[in-house]
N, C-alpha and C positions, 0 to 999 in steps of 0.2 A: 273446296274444303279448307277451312280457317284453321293454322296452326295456334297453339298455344296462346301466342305473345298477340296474335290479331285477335282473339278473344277475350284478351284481359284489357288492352287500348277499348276495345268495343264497349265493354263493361264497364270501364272505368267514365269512358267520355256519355254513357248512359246516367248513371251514379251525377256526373259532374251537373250536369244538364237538367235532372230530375231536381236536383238540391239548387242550386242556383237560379235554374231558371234560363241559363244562355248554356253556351258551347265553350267549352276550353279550349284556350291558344294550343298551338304546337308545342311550345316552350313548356307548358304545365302538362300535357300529355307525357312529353319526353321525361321530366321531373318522376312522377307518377310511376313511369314504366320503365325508368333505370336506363333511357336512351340517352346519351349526349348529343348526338348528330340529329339538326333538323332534318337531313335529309332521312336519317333511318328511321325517322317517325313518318316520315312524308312514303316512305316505303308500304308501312303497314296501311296508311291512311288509304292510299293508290288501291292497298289489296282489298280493305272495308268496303271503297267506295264499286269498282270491279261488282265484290260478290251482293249488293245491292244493298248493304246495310248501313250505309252513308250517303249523306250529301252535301257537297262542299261548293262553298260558294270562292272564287277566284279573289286572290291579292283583299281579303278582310281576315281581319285576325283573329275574328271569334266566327268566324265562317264553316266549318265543318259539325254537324249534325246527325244523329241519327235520322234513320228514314223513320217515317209513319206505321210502313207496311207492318202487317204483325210479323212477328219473330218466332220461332218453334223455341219452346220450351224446355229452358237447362237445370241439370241438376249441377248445382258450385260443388265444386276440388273445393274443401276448406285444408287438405294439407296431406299433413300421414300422418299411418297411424300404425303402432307395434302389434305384428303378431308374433313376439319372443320377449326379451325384456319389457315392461315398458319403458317408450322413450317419451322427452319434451312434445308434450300435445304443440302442434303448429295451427293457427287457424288462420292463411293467408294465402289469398288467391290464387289458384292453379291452374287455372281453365274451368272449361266446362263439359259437361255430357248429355248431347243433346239424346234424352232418355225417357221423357214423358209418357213416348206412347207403350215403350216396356212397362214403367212402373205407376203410368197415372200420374197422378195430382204430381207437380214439384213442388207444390208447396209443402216443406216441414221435409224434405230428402235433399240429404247432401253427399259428397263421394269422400274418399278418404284415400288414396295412395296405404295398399301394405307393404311394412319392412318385417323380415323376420320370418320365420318356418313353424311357428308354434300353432298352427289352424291346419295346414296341411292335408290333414288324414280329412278335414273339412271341407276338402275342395280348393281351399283359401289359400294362395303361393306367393311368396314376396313379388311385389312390380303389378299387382294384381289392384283391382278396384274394388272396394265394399262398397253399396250403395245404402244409408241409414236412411233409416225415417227417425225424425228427431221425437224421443220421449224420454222422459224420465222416472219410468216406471219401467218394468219388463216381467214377464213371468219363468218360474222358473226352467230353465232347457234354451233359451233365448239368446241366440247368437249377442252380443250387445257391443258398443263402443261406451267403455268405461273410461272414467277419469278417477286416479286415483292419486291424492295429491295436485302435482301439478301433468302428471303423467298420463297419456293416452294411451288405453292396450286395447284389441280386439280379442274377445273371450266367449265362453259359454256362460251363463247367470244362471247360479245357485246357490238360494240363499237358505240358512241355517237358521235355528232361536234364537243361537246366540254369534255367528260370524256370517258374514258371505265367503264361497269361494268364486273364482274367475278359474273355470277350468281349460286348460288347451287342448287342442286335438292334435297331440303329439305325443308317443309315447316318453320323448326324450323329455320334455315338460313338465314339472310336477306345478298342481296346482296353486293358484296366487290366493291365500289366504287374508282376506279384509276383517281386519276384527273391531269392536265397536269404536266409536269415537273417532277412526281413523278419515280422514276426508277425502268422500267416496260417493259421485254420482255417477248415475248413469246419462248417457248422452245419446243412445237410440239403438235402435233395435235392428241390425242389418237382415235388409229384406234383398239383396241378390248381392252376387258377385261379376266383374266385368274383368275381362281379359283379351290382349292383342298378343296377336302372334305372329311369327317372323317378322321379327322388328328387332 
């Protein structure tokens, strides 16, 4: 089982390799992945190469590669996201959830980390995972991940003639009122939520 930081190296040195064309040094790995020590890239490298998703070739510098084999299916962490205030939308790599065969296609689903207690009576608890299907339309009753401003909340969509509201599933929560002209889209439609325990 690949933590975290073995899944974004994995990711990245795929990304590098797809775009370029070769394999990135150790050096631009560690760069990338916020490691200074070759050796604690040479750590994760060890743990890629183990669970079958690498292969490296000995003392060449652009010698480490992704394998051929196919790979199961991730839905990307693009960050977090508020279920209370809105806070700063983040959209930067977290890992991944190997998720395909629960929700299908990944293509057009991302995960979102929640902060915040405002979904709760939802099911929805801070430390919790939304998983979206990326749209930007929704109808109304539509669990949705909103961007309002530069702000990401997780809400209910219901829209009005003349306003939207983002309603929460809290009674402590009053409603987030969008009124026109204010800059406000939607960003997808959460289709499940994911949760670890004793942890």
């Amino acid at each position: 089982m690949l933590n975290d930081r073995a899944r974004e190296i994995l990711a990245f040195i795929r990304r590098f390799q797809s775009e370029r064309g070769f394999p990135p040094t150790i050096r631009e790995i560690g760069r990338a992945s916020g490691i200074s020590s070759t050796n604690g890239v040479r750590y994760y490298l060890t743990m890629l190469e183990k669970a079958g998703h690498l292969k490296r070739q000995g003392k060449v510098s652009r010698g480490t590669g992704p394998t051929s084999r196919p790979q199961p299916s991730c839905i990307p962490i693009l960050g977090r996201v508020a279920a209370g205030q809105p806070i700063l939308a983040e959209q930067s790599f977290d890992g991944s959830l190997e998720m395909s065969e629960v929700f299908g296609d990944p293509d057009g689903l991302f995960a979102l980390r929640v902060r915040g207690d405002s979904m709760v009576e939802a099911g929805v608890f801070q430390g919790d995972y939304v998983v979206v299907r990326q749209r930007d339309q929704a109808s109304s009753g539509d669990m949705v991940v909103a961007l309002v401003g530069d702000e990401a909340t997780v809400k209910y969509y219901r829209p009005h003639a003349d306003h939207i509201e983002l309603i929460p599933a809290n009674v402590n929560y009053a409603p987030l009122r969008v009124e026109p002209g204010t800059d406000f889209r939607i960003l997808g439609v959460v289709t499940g939520v994911l949760r670890t325990v004793g942890r």
